[in-house]
DRENMARRO-550533 format. One record per atom (N, C-alpha, C): x, y, z negated; residue in one letter. Coordinates in steps of 0.001 Angstrom, whole numbers, plus 500000, padded with zeros to 6 digits. Layout:
REM DRENMARRO-550533
XYZa...
This chain:
REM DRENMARRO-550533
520468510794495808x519307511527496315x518039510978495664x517008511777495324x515956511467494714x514601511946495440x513389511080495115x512344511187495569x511742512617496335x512314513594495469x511663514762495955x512757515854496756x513115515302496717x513496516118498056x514912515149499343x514608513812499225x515235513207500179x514393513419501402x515283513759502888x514466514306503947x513613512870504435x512332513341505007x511712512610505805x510960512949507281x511775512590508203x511354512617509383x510276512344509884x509830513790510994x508198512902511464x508664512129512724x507579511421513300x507357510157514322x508532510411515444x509024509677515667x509476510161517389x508464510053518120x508302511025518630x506953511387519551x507364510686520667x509018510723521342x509446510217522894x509297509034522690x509636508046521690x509513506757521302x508226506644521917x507241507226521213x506050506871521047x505516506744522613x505727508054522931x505153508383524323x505581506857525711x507142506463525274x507618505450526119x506982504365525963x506409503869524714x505654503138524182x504417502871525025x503521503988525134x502269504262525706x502527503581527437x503735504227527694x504129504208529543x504215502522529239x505009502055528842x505143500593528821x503875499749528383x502828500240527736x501519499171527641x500874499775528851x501259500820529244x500458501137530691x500912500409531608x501901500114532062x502298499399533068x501988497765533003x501476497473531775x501381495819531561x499788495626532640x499676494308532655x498808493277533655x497488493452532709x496995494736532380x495241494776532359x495483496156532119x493369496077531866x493294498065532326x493506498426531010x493913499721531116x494293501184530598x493595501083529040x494332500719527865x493856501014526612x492934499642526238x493041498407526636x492024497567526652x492734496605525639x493461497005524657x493572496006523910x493729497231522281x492615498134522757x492461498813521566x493282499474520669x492619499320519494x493515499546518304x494996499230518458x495619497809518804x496965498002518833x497463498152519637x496777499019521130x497700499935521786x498004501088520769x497068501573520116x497551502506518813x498889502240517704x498772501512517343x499697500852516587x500772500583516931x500517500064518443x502223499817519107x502474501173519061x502008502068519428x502697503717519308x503153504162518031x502515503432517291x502798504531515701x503964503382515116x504057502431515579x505365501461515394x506379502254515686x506215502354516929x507666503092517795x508123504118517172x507116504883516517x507192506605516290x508192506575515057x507524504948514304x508594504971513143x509443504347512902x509756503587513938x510858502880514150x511990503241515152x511629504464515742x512326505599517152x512912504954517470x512189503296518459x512478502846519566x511129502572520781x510917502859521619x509752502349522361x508890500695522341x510074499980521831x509903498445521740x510438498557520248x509903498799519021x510375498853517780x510764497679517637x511665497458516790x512595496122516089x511781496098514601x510805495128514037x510248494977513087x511109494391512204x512175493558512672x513580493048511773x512557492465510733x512641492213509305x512236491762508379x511245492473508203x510463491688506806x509328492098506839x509512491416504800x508968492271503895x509034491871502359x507770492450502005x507282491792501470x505910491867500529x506533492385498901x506187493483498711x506609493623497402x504546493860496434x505457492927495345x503810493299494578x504741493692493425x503772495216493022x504478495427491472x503138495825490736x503682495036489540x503097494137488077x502797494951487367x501981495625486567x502223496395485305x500539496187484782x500821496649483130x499423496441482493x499083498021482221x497707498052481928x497247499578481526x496580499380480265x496748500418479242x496258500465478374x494258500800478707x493760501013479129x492926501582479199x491715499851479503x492770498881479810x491498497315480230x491255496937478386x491904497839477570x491123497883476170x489706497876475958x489220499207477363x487703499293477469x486693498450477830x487221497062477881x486558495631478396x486356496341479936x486978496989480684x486596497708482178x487067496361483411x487617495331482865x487595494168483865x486965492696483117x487156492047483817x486246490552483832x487103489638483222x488583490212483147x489804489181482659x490441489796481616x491170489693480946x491812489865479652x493704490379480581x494070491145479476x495597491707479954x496206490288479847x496458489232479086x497048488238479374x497412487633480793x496122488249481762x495987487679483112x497160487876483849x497935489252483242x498494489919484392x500213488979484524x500682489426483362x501444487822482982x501914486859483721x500464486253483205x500009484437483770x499695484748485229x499917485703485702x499897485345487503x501052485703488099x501991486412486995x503162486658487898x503853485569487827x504247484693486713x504447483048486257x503740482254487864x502278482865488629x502066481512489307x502632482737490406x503127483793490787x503661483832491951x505216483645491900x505574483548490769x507117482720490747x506976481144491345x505583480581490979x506083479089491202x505245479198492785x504313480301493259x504768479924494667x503150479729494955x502173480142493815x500857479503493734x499743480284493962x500181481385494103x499060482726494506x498864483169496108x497728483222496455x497719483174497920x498421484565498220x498659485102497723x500132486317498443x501048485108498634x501583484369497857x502422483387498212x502253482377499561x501150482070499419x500791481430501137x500642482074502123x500452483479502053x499955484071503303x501107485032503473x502320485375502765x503572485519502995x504318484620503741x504096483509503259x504954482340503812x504242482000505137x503367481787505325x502667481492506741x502882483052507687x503070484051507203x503696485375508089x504824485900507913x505830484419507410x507242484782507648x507523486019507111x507475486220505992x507607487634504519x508242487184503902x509273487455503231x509928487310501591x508700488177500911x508638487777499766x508141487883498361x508899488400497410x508635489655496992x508963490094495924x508134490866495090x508297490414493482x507260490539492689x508384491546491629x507647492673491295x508459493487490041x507470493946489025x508481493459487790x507582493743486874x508326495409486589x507137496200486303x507416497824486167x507050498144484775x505716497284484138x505311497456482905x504122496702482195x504776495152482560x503882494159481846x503486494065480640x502804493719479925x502473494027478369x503225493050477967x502962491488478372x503557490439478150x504865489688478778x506217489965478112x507156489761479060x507215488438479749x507945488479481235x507703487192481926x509392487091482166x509760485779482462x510891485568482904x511332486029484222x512515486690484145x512936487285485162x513774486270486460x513980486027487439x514680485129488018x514486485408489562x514837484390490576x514955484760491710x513566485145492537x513122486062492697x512164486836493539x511255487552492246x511362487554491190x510984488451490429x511668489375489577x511858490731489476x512795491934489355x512089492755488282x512964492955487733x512989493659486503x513091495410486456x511760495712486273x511836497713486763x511387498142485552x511733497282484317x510542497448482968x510330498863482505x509473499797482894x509583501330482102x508151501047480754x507599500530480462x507192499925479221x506569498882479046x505931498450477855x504928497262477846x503279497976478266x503334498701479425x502163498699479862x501833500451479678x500799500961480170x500377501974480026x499692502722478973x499658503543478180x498683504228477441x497205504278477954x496241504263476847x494553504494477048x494200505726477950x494060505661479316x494113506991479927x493037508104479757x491672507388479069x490697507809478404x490758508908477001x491961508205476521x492296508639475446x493327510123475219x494182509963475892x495967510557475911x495719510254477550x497187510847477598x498269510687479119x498414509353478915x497739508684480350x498775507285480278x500268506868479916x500858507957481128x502168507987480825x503120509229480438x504201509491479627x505178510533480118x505541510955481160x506043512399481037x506410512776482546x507753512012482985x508518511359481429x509566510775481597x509830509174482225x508363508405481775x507780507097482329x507916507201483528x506697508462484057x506328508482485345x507651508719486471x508769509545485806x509989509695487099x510525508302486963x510709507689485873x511390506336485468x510506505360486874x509686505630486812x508634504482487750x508356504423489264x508680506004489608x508712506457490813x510200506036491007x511204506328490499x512388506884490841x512885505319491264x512557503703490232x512441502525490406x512008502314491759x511123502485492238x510245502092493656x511265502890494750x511607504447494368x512215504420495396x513974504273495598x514317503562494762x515246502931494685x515849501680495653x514702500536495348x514244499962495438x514077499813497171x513097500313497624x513324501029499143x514609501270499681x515666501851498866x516400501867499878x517461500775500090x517112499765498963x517861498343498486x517121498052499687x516177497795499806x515386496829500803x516167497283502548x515962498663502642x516336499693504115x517622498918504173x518524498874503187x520606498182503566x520213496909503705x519525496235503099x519275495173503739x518431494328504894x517877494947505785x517567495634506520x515904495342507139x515189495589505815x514108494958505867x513498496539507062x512417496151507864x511430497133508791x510039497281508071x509712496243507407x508401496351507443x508179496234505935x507226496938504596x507364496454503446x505539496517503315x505232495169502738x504057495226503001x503771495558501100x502718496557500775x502461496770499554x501734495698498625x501700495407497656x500826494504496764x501112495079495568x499822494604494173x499906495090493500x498981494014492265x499458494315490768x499011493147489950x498887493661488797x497716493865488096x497273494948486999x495963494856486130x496068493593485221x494508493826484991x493841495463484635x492559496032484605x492470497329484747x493176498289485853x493763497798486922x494000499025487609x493218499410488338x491866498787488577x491177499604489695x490462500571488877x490622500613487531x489728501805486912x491079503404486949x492299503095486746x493183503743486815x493173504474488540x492970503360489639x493269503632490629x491838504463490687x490689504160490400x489393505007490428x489613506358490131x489895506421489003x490181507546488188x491220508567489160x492014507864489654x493077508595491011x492637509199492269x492004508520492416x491044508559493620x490151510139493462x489073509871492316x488787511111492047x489099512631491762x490329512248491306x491033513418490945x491803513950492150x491935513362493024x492957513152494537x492524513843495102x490978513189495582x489879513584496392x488844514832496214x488507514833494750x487053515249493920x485988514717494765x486308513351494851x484753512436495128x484136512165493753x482524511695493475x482107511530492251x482062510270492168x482334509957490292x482758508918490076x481974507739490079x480697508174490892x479887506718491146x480650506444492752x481355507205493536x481248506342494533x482854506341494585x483502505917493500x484861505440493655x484743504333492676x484337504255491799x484183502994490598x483338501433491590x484238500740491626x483302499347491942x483306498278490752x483310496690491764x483193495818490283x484657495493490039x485502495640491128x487421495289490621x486869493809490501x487472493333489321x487541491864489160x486371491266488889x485247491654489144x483997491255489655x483254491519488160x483547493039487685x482354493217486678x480793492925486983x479888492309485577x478487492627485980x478184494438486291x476697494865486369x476278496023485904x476647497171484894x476954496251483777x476894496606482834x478377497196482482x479216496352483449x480787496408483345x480964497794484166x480395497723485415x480441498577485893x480220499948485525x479010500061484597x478731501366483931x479724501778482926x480001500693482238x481430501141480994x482142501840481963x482737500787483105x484005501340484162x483875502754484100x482199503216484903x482084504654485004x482519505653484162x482036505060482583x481716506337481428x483163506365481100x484426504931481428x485703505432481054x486373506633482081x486333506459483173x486615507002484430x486579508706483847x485121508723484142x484597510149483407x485465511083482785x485157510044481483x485796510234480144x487116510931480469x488102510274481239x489692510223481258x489731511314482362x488192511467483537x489012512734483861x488838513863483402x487458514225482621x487234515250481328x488393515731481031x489058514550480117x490686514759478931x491522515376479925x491547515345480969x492462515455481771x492069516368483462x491089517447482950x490821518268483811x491741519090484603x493054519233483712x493822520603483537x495201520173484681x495001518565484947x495686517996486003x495452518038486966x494136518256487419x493669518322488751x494198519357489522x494831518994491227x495420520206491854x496910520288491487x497606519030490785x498873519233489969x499484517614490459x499705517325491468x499414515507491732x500352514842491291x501627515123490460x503009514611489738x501705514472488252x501330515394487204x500912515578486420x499245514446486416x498582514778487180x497803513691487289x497968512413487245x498930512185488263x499473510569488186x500242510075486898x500939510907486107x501222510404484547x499969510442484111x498785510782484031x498201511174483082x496739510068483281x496769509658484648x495794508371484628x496709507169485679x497464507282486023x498218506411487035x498664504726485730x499113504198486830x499711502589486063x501115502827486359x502010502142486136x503854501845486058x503576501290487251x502921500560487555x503082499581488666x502647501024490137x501325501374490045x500855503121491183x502383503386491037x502554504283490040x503394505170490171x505174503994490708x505253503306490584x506616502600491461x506051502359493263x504394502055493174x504477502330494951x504889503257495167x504371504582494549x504405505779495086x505876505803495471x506970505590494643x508198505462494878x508514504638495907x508056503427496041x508200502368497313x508139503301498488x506689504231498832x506589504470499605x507088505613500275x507429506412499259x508443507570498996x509951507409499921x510368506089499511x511673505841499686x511748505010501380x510419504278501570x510483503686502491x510340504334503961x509499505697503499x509105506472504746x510531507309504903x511365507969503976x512358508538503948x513717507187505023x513396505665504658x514289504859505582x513678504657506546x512652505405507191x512371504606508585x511440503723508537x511242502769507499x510503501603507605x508780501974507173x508264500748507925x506679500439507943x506579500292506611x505394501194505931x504798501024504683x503116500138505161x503128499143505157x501650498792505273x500763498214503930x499868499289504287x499472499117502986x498293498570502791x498264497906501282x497004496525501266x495535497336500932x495284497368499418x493406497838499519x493898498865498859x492462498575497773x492381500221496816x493387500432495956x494152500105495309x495169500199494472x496479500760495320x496624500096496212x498150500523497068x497475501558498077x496154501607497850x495647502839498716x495466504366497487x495376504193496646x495599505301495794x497044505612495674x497981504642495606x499249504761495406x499711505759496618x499129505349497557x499413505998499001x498407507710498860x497342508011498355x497369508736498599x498309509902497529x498287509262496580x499618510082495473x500781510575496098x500926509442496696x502436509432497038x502484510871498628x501312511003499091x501055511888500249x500447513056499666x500107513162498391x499848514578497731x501145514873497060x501925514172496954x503938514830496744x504498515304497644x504659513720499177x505208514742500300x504445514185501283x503583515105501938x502827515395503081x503054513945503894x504104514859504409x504823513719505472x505672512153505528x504629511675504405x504898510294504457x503812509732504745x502584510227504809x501462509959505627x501862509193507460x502692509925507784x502896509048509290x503412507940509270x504020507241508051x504555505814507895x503706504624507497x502374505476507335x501505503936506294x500693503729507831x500580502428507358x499334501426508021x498295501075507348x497248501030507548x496503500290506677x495725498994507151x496510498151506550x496087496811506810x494581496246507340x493893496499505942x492458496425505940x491409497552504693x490437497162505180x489422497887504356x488705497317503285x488560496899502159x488459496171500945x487002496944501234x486424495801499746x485504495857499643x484923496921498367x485939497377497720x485544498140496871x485438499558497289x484198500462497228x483585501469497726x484518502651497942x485695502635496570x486419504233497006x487761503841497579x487503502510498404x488552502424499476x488269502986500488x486912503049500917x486713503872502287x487251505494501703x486671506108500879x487271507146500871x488759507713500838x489880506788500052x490974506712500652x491430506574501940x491216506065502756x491337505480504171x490570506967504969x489858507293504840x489063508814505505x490007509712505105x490177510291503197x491088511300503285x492632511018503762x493131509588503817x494349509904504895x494438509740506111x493140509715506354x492848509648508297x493576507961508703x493183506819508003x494108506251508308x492773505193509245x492717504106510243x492224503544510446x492391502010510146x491441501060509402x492125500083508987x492430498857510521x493056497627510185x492974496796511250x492112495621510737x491790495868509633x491060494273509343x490094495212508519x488298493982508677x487824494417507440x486859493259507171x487364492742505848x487061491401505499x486581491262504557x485585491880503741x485171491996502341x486473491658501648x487478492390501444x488830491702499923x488654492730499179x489073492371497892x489109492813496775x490017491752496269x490693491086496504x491710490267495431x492980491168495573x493492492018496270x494965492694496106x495997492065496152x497062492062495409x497841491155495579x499102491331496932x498173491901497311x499197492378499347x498612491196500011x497660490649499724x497110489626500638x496352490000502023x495999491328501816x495520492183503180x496762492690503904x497785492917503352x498708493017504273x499523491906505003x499734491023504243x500401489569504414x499355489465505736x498221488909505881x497260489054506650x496889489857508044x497752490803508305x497594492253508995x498886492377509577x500043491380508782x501487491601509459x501353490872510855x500452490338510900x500765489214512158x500453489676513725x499490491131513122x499061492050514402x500150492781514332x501043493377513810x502014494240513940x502924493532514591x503689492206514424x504561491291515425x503914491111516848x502494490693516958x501946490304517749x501940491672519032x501985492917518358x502198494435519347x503319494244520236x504023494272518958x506114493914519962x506385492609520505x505474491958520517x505239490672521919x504961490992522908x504048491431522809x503552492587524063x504048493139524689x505083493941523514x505471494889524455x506447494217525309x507305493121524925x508390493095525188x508699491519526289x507429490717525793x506842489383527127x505850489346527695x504750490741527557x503908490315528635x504462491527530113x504048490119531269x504378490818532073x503864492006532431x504626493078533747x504223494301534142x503304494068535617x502737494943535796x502051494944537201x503031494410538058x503989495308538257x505448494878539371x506076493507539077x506480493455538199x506837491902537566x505935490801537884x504439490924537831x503353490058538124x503300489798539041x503593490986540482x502909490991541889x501970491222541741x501327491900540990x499911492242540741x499331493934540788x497779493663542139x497858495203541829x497778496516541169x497884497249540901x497361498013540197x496956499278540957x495669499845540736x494806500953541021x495036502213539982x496018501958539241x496150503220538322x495568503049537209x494218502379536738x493385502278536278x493447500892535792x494245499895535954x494526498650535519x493615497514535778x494065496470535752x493326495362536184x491609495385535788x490752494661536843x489166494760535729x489188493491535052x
């Protein structure tokens, strides 16, 4: 079965609804622990149990280079991308600490590094090239890349689903992808390309304006994609976008939590919800980054974030970060006491 047309189920609504009855009955008033009375519901819905089983939880970050950081459009050189998957093998990148301190496996795939890295235990091999085409220039990718990259991610997903991961938190590692993910964004949305372009890896001014005039540029070449969201995403997407899209493709099709980190795994997400609709009810969104056309992602998928912390490093470090409220729901649900259980009264209206 393949990406486009493996079925995907919407929420269990009864889940959900039992969900709601059970934080109602707990020892305070009615909705007073916010947002993740929300969340405990949209857990349940996708996990179609009232007390969801979060079971495991894997951080996947996938790797790839873009042709297009040719345009000097980041602060670091493509070598970077590489030399950091090397330090999240040895364990040295704070996705690596903040996985490990929220009880995550780590997994890092390379989809289309420029510079090959050694392959070994927690880093996976999805190679569909040495990196992306100038998206300014040409199609980033083939239409043949792009199924190769999707079809990887959602593969991948369902390796993770038999083994019986619940929760897959997104990350992502790309020098130049936030100009790719910009460029996505716009074409997704038709927001203008000053308020999706930020600094990414902390361009000056000046970086920033190149960023713009490439952005532009690539969606000019590539007008005839817009309204076409398979065709767009070859045509400015990264190996690494286009394998979330598959991650998330495959993950909403198993049931499991897609939570997703900033702007990069937030473009991936909205791609992946201009293919099939209804994988929109599986994402979370961790937090709200600091780069400007993350809010607009997060609005056009109606999503609300749980954290918002000025980030911009990626990586899945906003999700690693954000997993700990999602465990912390199904505590709740499942050890704090009930009114009746307490001896405690309740007015309908819950404790003041």
């Amino acid at each position: 079965m393949n990406f486009r047309d493996a079925p995907i189920r919407g929420l269990d609504v009864v889940a959900a609804q039992q969900c709601k009855a059970i934080l109602d009955a707990k020892t305070k008033p009615r909705n007073s622990l916010g947002q993740l009375e929300s969340l405990a519901c949209t857990l349940a819905g996708i996990r179609r149990a009232a007390i969801p089983d979060l079971g495991k939880a894997v951080m996947v970050v996938m790797a790839a280079d873009h042709g297009v950081a040719a345009n000097g459009v980041s602060a670091y050189p493509s070598e970077v991308t590489a030399q950091m998957i090397l330090n999240f093998a040895r364990g040295g990148a704070a996705i690596n600490v903040l996985a490990r301190q929220a009880g995550a496996e780590l997994l890092v795939v390379d989809v289309g590094v420029a510079h090959p890295v050694p392959f070994g235990p927690g880093v996976r091999d999805c190679r569909v090239g040495k990196g992306t085409r100038d998206m300014s220039v040409e199609p980033a990718m083939s239409a043949a890349e792009l199924e190769q990259a999707i079809s990887a991610g959602f593969a991948l997903a369902n390796e993770l689903a038999d083994s019986g991961v619940a929760v897959v938190g997104l990350g992502e590692m790309g020098i130049g992808n936030t100009t790719a993910a910009a460029a996505l964004v716009a074409g997704l949305t038709g927001a203008d390309v000053d308020t999706v372009v930020g600094p990414g890896t902390g361009v000056d001014d000046a970086g920033r304006a190149r960023k713009k005039e490439v952005v532009a540029r690539a969606l000019a070449l590539h007008a005839q994609t817009i309204g076409f969201p398979r065709q767009l995403l070859a045509a400015l997407g990264g190996f690494e976008i286009a394998g979330l899209v598959g991650l998330i493709l495959g993950s909403a099709h198993r049931g499991m939590v897609v939570l997703c980190d900033g702007y990069i795994t937030g473009a991936a997400a909205l791609a992946a919800v201009a293919l099939r609709p209804e994988a929109r009810d599986y994402l979370v969104a961790a937090h709200q980054s600091s780069e400007p056309g993350h809010r607009i992602v997060l609005e056009s998928l109606k999503l609300q974030p749980l954290l918002s912390l000025s980030l911009r490093l990626g990586e899945g470090t906003g999700a690693a970060l954000a997993l700990p409220l999602l465990q912390s729901v199904v505590r709740i649900l499942s050890e704090m006491a009930t009114f009746e259980s307490a001896g405690v009264s309740d007015t309908g209206a819950g404790v003041s």
